[in-house]
C-alpha positions, -999 to +999 in steps of 0.1 A: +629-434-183+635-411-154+666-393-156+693-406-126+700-380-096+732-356-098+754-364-068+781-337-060+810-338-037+818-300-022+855-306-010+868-295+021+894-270+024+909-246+045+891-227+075+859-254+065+837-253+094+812-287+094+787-269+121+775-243+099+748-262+075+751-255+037+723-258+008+731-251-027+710-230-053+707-249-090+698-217-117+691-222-151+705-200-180+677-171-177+684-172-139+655-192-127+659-212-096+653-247-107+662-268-078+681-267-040+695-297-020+714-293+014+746-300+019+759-327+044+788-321+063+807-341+042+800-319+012+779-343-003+750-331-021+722-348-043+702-329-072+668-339-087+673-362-116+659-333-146+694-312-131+719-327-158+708-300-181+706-272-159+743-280-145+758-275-178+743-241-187+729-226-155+749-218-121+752-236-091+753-218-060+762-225-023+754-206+011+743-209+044+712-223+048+690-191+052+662-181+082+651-147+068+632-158+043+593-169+045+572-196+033+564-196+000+591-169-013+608-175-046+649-174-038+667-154-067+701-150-075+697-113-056+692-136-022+728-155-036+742-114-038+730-106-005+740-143+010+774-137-005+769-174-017+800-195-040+798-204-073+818-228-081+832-235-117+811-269-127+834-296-145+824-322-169+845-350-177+830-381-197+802-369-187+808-371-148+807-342-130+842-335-112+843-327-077+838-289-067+868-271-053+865-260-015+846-232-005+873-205-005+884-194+027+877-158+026+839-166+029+835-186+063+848-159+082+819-139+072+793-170+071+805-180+106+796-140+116+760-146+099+750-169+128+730-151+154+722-161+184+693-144+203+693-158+238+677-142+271+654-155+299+613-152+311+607-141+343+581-136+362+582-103+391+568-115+426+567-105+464+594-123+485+593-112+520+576-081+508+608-067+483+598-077+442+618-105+432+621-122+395+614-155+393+623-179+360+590-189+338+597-228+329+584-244+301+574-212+280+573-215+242+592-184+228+589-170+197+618-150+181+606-128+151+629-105+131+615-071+122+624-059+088+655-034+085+643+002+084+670+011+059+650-015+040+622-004+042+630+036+037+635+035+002+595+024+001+579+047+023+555+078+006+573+109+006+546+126+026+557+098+053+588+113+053+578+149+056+558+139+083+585+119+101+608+154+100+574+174+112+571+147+138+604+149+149+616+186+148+580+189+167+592+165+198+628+180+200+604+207+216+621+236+195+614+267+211+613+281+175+613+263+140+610+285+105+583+274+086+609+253+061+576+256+034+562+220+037+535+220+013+511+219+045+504+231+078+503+203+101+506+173+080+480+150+106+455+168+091+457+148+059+466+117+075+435+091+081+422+077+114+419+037+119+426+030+152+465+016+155+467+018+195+465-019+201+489-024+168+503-059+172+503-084+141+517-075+109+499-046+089+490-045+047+496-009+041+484-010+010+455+013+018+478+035+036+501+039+008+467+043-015+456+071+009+487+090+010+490+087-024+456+100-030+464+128-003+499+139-021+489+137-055+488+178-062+512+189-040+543+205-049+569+214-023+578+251-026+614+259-024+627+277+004+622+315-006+648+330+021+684+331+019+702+302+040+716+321+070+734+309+094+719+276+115+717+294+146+694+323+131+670+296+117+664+274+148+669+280+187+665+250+206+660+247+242+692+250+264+693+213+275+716+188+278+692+163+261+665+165+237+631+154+261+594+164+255+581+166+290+547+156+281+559+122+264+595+117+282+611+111+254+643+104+258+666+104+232+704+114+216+704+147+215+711+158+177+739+178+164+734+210+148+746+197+111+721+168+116+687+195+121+705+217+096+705+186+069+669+173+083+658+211+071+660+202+036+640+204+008+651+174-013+635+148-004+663+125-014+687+140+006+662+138+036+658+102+030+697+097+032+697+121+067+673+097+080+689+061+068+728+073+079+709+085+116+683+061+126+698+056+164+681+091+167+645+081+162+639+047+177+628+061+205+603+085+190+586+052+170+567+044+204+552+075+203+540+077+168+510+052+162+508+067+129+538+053+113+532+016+130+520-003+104+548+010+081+579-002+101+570-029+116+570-063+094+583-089+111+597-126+105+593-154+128+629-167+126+626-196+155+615-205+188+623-222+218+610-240+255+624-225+281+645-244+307+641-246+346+660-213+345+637-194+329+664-190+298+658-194+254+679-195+229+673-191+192+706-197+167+700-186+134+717-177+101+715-143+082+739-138+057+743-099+054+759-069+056+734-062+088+752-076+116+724-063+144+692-076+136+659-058+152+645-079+174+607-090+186+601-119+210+562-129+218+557-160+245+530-187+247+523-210+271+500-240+283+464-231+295+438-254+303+457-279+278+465-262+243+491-228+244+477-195+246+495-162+244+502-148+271+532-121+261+532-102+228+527-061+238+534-045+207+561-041+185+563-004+183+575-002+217+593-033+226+612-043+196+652-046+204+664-023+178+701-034+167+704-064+191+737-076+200+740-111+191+747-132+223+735-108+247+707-115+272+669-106+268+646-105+301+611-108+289+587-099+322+557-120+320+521-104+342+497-130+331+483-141+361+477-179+344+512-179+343+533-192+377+569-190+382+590-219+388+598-221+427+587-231+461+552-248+466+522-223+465+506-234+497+516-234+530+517-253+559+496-246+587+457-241+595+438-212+578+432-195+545+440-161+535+424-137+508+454-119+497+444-101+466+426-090+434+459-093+404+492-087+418+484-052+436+444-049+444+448-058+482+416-075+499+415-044+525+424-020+498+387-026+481+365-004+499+331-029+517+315+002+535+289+030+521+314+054+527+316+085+500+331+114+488+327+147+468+354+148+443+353+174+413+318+184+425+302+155+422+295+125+451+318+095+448+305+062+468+331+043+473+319+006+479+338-017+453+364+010+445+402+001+448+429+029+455+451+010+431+445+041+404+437+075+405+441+077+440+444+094+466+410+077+480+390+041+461+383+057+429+392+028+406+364+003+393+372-031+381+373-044+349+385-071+322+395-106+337+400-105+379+422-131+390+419-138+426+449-145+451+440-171+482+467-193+504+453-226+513+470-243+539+470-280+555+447-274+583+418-272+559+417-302+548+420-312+588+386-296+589+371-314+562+376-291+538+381-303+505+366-283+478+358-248+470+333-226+447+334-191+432+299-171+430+287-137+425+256-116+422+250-079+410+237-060+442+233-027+426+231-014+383+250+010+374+230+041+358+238+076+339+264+096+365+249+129+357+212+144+361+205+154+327+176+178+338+199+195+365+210+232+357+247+220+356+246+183+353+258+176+385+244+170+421+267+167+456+235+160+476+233+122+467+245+093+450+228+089+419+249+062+403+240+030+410+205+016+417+194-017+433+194-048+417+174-081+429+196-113+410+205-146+418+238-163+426+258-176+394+288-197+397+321-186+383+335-222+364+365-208+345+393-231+342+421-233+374+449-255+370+481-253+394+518-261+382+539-290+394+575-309+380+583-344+378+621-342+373+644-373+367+667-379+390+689-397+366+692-374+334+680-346+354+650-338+331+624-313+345+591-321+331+569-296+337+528-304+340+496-287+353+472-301+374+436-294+371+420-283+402+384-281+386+359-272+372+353-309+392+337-333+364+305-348+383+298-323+407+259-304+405+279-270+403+312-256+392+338-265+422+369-267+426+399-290+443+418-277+469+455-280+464+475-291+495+511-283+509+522-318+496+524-322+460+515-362+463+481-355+480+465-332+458+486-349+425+496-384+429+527-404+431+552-396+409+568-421+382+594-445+397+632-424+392+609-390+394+611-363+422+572-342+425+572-306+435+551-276+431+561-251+403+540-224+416+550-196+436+522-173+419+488-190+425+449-176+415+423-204+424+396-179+406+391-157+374+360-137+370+356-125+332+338-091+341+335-085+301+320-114+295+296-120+331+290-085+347+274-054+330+281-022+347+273-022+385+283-036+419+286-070+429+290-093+457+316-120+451+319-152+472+346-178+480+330-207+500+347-235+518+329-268+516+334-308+503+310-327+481+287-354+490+285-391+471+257-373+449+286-346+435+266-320+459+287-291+475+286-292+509+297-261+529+319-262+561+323-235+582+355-225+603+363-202+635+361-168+619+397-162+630+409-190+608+401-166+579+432-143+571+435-108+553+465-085+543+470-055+573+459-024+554+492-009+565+515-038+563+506-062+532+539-085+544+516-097+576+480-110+581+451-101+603+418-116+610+393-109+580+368-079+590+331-088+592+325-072+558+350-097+539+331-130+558+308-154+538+284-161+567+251-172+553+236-202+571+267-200+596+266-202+632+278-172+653+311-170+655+317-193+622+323-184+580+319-206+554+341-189+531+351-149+523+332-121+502+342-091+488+322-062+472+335-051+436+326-022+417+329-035+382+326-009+350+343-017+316+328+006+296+355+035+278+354+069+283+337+092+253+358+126+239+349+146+209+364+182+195+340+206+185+346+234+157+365+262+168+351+297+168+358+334+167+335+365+175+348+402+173+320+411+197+287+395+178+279+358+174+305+333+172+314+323+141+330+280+136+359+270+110+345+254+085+352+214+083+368+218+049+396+243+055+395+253+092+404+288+090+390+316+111+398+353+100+399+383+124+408+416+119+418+427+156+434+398+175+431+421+211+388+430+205+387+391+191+373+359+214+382+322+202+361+296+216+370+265+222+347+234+230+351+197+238+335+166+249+352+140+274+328+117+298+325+082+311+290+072+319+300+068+354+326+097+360+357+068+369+380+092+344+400+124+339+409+140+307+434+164+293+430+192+264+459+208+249+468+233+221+497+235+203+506+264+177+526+258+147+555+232+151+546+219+186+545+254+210+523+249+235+497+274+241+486+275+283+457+296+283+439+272+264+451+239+283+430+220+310+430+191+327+409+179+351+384+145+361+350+144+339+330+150+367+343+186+371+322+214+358+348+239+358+383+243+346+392+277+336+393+285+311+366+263+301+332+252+320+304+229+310+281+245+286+262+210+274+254+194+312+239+161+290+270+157+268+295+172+289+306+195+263+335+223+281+334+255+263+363+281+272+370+316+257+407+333+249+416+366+229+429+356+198+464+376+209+469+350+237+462+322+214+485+338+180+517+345+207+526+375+184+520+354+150+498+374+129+483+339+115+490+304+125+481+269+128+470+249+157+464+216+167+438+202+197+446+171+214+421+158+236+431+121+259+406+112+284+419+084+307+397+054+320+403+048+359+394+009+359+417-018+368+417-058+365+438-056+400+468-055+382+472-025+353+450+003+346+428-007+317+437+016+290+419+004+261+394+020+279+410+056+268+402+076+244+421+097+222+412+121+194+426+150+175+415+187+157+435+212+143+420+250+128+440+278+116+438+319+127+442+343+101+444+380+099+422+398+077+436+419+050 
């Protein structure tokens, strides 16, 4: 026979407050968890029938119900600690449990303080009369997560993590001069390893990590400061600002006192520790900048989630009962797609967590997606004509270069057809690349003309090819364009999904129910095509629902998206929008219009239209003075840029002689009579990037002569000139004296970022970049 349930009765006392939900925590005698039930709001609460036992020798426990815990994790009577739960004193009479006395009133203060609420609003940024404007995102699905405490996490890190984190730091104060504090390494990147954390975004096992670090520390003794401890002022000068900012990452940041860099130049690694936990507001804004302690820091609970209203606005209510009043913050959106939700916000937690967020306070989350509209005014308008408006949000039709014209830029000859000014401008330099989304205003007077449909298609005109003459004495030629060759290819369709927002809202509870229409790909037709959406929400939708009101969502609309990734290697392509209807059969028909229907941004002035240039009109089987639809000419390239460090070297007046991989050291005897050379790689198979080299000495003190900067295509930039034409390997030579700054040895590290140029009309791409590091050491000769 089973055993009979355990009903309990919490009593209510002073300060008890019936909106914050309860559960309580049965342990047995070796402090076991054995069973939970919630509690109701009338303090009723019902254990499992095998409790009986448990209740007279274990403890009973009561909190708030708790949201920082995940799936799966076992509670223990540390979560009851760090809940600050009751235990109340269990009384059996006759075998009948007594009632338990009130929760005292000393604790629902601080479990009223537990609930957090993370509110804030999803907007979308949009052109109103030509001045940016945010617009609310409706019907978003927004995720709340909870990043674990640092001061949590602290305690677990490597102790080569933290030496590294003061390196890090001291390094980005930009110190004008640092004593070497004897860490038991030079530059402590050297021993760190390489996966590629850049696009860092779910959660990260740093097992391996901690298994490498481990590996790399194992040996290693810290060596106690030799000198004696002078005064603060005679071990560090800092730079006379009013605010601690490296230039070349803007930083910005608190600026620290002296005590704090005093206390960060320990060497006990405990009290190091304890300078970091008591003054972590100091480095949350150097985490962005550190890829290498991402997957660390940043483990993160989804606590809740919400829809977002007509207002754009969330808001997620949750309990966490501890002393850490500000929780870190993360917040990632979805939202519907072609029918199921896709993610279409979640950039990173190393640089967009809300570190310490006030609870109640509001979050504005900035959605780009371009499948994303904005809740306002209908996304067509009234009139006759159409108008190509744009690639993304800030590709402009007349911004995309349609003629042969081209340029010499860096030495080598640029054509420009395809090539938005959008990035590394002045002049169409930029390519296109990842997803386009295209921008067109339909209005009424095309479906006057008979216009009810629409198709997307594209052909490759020309192939891209090598940007550099590998035979050529210098790898470069400003006689002709040697980048692209003709290419004979058929049309193909694009027949990606388009669907265009609209709201049925209830005009008695004043309900907004927000849906998407499909505007095609068309079921039944021969090829992809597309609806046209009209001005009035009932002709292109339907009727809306007796007691509903219909009207556009949109104010954000892209009829198109071509996937470049997936549909277009390397090369130059013709795009096409044409105008048409379909035939009984499904067949697209094309109609033509009066050129001057077809409308274009001014080049100057984007807030006002012109009539669409020759070059941006689909007139194939068109009579004079008629279009069928608009074309544009895109220069598509998403292939990322290529950077590699070679060895150092040194040569007192004979052959150069490179650090070996192992160590890295070069000696010398005479740093005036001594050359270092210095070589690296950076290209892109087309020339559509720029790079920059630098070299730092010791604890982050930049070393100009041996800096340059400059786009790929350039053979020259002193100090350094191509000295591989086929690899585009730079090669630049410096006295060892300009390098060591006075030092008689030192350390120094070579960064090397070469920066892709292509755009999806929007953003530059730059998981097209690449980045890589070197580091070798000088070292006088005894």
């Amino acid at each position: 026979m089973a055993n009979k349930e355990v009903k309990l009765t919490l009593l209510v006392g002073e300060k008890h407050n019936a909106e914050i939900a309860l559960r309580a925590w049965l342990f047995d005698r070796q402090d076991k968890l054995v069973s939970s039930a919630p509690v109701s709001k009338k303090g009723e609460l019902v254990l499992p029938g095998d409790s009986e036992e448990h209740l007279k020798y274990g403890t009973l426990h009561i909190a708030p119900e708790p949201r920082d815990v995940e799936k799966g994790e076992a509670i223990t009577l540390a979560h009851m600690r760090k809940w600050k739960s009751y235990s109340p004193i269990l009384r059996n009479v006759g075998g009948i449990f007594q009632d338990l006395y009130p929760v005292p009133a000393s604790l629902w203060p601080f479990w009223w303080i537990c609930w957090c609420t993370i509110r804030g609003k999803v907007v979308k940024t949009l052109m109103r009369n030509g001045v940016p404007t945010d617009y609310p995102v409706c019907n978003a699905k927004v995720h709340v997560c909870e990043v674990d405490k640092l001061r949590l996490i602290l305690p677990t890190l490597p102790e080569l993590v933290i030496w590294r984190w003061r390196w890090e730091w001291l390094r980005d104060l930009h110190l004008k001069e640092v004593i070497d504090f004897d860490i038991p390494f030079k530059d402590p990147r050297d021993l760190w390893p390489g996966p590629n954390v850049s696009q860092f975004i779910e959660p990260f096992e740093g097992k391996d990590l901690h298994t490498h670090i481990g590996e790399q520390q194992a040996g290693l003794q810290l060596k106690k400061f030799s000198g004696e401890l002078r005064n603060l002022r005679t071990l560090v000068k800092l730079r006379d600002t009013d605010s601690a900012v490296l230039a070349a990452k803007a930083i910005a940041a608190p600026r620290p006192s002296n005590d704090v860099i005093a206390a960060m130049l320990t060497d006990n690694i405990a009290q190091l520790r304890g300078t970091i936990a008591a003054n972590l507001q100091l480095f949350h804004p150097y985490f962005c900048h550190w890829p290498w302690i991402w997957p660390y820091l940043y483990r993160c609970t989804e606590i809740g989630w919400d829809m977002t209203d007509e207002h754009g606005r969330f808001e997620v209510r949750y309990n966490r009962c501890t002393d850490e009043w500000q929780p870190d913050v993360y917040v990632w959106v979805e939202y519907m797609v072609g029918g199921s939700y896709t993610t279409v916000y979640n950039p990173g937690r190393a640089c967009h967590t809300h570190w310490n967020y006030v609870c109640g306070t509001e979050l504005t989350i900035h959605i780009t997606d371009p499948r994303v509209p904005a809740c306002g005014p209908s996304p067509v308008l009234p009139g006759s004509g159409i108008e190509f408006r744009r690639i993304g949000t800030g590709a402009f039709v007349q911004h995309v270069e349609q003629s042969n014209a081209a340029t010499v830029r860096s030495g080598k000859m640029f054509r420009h057809t395809g090539l938005s000014d959008l990035m590394a401008g002045p002049g169409n330099f930029s390519p296109f690349g990842s997803t386009l989304p295209f921008k067109v205003n339909f209005t009424d007077g095309l479906v006057a003309a008979g216009i009810t449909h629409y198709q997307w298609k594209y052909r490759m005109k020309a192939r891209a090819t090598a940007g550099y003459d590998a035979s050529g004495s210098n790898g470069r030629t400003a006689a002709a364009d040697n980048t692209l060759v003709p290419e004979a290819d058929t049309w193909h369709f694009l027949n990606d999904y388009v669907g265009i927002g609209y709201i049925d809202h209830n005009t008695v509870t004043h309900v907004f129910h927000h849906k998407n229409h499909q505007l095609g790909p068309v079921p039944g037709a021969a090829e992809p095509t597309y609806k046209v959406p009209q001005h009035d929400v009932i002709a292109t939708v339907g009727a809306a629902p007796a007691g509903f009101q219909r009207f556009w969502e949109m104010e954000d609309f892209y009829c198109g998206f071509f996937d470049t990734v997936r549909l277009a290697p390397a090369g130059l392509y013709e795009v096409v929008m044409q105008l048409g209807k379909l035939n009984a059969a499904g067949t697209f028909v094309p109609v033509q219009m009066d050129k001057d229907f077809f409308q274009v941004p001014d080049y100057v002035n984007n807030a006002v239209t012109v009539d669409a240039p020759p070059a941006y009109l689909f007139t194939d089987g068109s009579p004079i003075n008629k279009a069928s639809g608009f074309k544009i000419l895109v220069r598509v390239d998403n292939r990322n840029m290529e950077v590699s460090i070679h060895n150092a070297a040194v040569s007192a007046g004979g052959p150069y002689t490179e650090a070996t991989s192992n160590c890295g050291f070069l000696q010398y005897t005479d740093a005036n009579a001594t050359r270092v050379k210095l070589r690296f790689s950076a290209k892109h198979p087309n020339d559509f990037g720029n790079f920059s080299f630098s070299v730092v000495r010791g604890l982050g003190n930049p070393v100009p002569p041996a800096n340059a900067s400059g786009d790929v295509a350039d053979n020259t930039i002193v100090p350094y000139a191509i000295e591989v034409p086929a690899d585009r390997t730079y090669a630049g030579v410096n006295s060892a004296a300009d390098l060591l700054g006075g030092c008689p040895s030192a350390a120094f590290a070579e960064t090397l970022h070469a920066n892709a140029w292509a755009t999806n009309g929007s953003n530059e791409l730059n998981h097209l970049d690449r980045s890589t590091v070197a580091a070798f050491a000088l070292d006088l000769r005894s």
